[in-house]
C-alpha positions as CSV (number, residue, x, y, z in Angstrom):
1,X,134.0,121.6,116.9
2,X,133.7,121.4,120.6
3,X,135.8,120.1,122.9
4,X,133.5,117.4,124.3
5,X,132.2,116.8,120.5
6,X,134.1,113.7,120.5
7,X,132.7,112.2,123.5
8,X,129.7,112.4,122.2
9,X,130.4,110.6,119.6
10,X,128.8,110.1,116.0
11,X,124.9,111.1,115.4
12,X,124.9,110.8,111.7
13,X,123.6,107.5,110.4
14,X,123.5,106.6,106.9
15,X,120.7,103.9,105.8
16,X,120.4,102.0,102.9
17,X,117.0,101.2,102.0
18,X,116.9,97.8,103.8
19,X,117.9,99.6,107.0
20,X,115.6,102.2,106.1
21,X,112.7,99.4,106.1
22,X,113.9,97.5,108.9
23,X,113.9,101.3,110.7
24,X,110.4,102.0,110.3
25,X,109.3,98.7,110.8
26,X,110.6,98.5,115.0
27,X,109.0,102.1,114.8
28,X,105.8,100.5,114.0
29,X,106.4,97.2,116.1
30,X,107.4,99.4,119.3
31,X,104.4,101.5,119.1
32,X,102.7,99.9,121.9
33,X,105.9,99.5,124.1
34,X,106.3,96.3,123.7
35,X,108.3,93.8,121.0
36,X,106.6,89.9,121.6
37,X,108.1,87.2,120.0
38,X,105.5,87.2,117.5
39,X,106.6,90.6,116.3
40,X,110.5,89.9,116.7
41,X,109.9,86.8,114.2
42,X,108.4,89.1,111.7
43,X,111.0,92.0,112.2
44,X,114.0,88.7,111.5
45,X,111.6,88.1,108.1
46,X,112.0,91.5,107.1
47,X,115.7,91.7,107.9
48,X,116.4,88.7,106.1
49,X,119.4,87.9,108.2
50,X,120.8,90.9,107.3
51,X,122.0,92.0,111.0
52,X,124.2,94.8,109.6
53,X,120.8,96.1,108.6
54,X,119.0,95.9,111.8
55,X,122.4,97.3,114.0
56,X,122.1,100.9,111.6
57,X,118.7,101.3,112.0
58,X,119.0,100.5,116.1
59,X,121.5,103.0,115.9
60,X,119.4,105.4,113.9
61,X,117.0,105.1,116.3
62,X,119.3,105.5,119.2
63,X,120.3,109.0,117.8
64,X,117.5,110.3,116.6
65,X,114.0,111.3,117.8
66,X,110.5,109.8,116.4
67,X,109.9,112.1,113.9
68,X,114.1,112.1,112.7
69,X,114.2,108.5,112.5
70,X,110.8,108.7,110.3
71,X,112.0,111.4,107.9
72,X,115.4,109.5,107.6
73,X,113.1,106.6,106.6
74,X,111.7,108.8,103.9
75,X,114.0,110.5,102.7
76,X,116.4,107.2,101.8
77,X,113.4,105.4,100.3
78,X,112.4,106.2,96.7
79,X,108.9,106.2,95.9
80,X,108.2,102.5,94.7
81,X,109.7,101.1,97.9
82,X,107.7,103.6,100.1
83,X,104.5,101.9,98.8
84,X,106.0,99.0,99.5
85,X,107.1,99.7,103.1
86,X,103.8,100.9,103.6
87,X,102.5,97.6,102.7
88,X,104.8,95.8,104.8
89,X,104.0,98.3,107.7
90,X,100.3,98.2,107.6
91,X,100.5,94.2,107.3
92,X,102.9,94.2,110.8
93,X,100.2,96.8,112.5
94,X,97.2,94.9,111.6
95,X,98.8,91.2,112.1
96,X,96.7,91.1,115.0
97,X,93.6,92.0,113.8
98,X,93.7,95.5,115.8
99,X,95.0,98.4,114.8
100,X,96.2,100.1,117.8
101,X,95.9,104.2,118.4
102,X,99.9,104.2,118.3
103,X,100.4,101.9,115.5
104,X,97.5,103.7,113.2
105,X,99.0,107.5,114.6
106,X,102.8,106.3,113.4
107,X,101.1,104.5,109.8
108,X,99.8,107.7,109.0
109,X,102.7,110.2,110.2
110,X,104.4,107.6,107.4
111,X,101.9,107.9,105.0
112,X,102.0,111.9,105.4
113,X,105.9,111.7,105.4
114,X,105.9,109.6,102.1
115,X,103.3,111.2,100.2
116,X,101.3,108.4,100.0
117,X,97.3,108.9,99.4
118,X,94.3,107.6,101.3
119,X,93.2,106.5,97.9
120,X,96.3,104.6,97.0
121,X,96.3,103.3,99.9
122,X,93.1,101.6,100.3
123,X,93.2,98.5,98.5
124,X,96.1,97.5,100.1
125,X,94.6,98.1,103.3
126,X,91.5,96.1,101.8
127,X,93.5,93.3,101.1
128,X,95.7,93.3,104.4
129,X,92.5,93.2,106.4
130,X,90.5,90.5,104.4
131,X,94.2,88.5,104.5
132,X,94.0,88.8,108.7
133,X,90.1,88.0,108.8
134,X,90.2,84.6,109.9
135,X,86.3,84.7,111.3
136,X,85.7,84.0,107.7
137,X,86.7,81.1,108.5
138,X,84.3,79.6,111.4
């Protein structure tokens, strides 16, 4: 140990897999560099009030770099809940109807990360973009 080591103070972050989900999704939300309100709403959604979760994964992301914070994100979640994050992260990108360069770049750095497939991937993303189609309606 060094002698400023303490100054420095602690870089090691422990999530929990609602962190871990609340993590990934600002990663996604702050692709473009910028949170709306639209997107703060749905990041309070996926917190679920549960602010404890949101402070370790603002200080995961404090401490760590992109590509850190992501493989913390994968390496706390187990397999069902990284098909489920990826769910919840492709429905947050595509709210919009526009998948931005950033946000697709980060969904599949996640998708790589978790070992998810294109082909297991692809109804959700059918579903996700029929669900934000509204020119079916007009």
């Amino acid at each position: 140990m060094g002698l400023f080591d303490k100054l420095k103070g602690s870089k090691t972050v422990e999530l929990n897999p609602k962190s871990a989900l609340v993590l990934s999704a600002i990663t996604v939300i702050a692709s473009d560099g910028v949170i709306d309100e639209a997107e703060m709403m749905d990041l309070a959604k996926i917190a679920r009030g549960d602010r404890s979760a949101v402070n370790t994964a603002v200080q995961a992301l404090q401490n760590t770099t992109l590509p850190e914070a992501m493989d913390l994100v994968a390496k706390t979640l187990n397999e069902r809940q990284r098909m489920a994050a990826m769910a919840i992260l492709m429905d947050l990108a595509m709210s919009d109807g526009v998948l931005a360069g950033n946000e697709q770049k980060i969904l599949q750095e996640y998708m790589e990360k978790f070992g998810i497939t294109e082909a297991a991937l692809k109804p959700i993303i059918d579903a996700i973009a029929l669900k934000n189609d509204f020119s079916v309606f007009s």
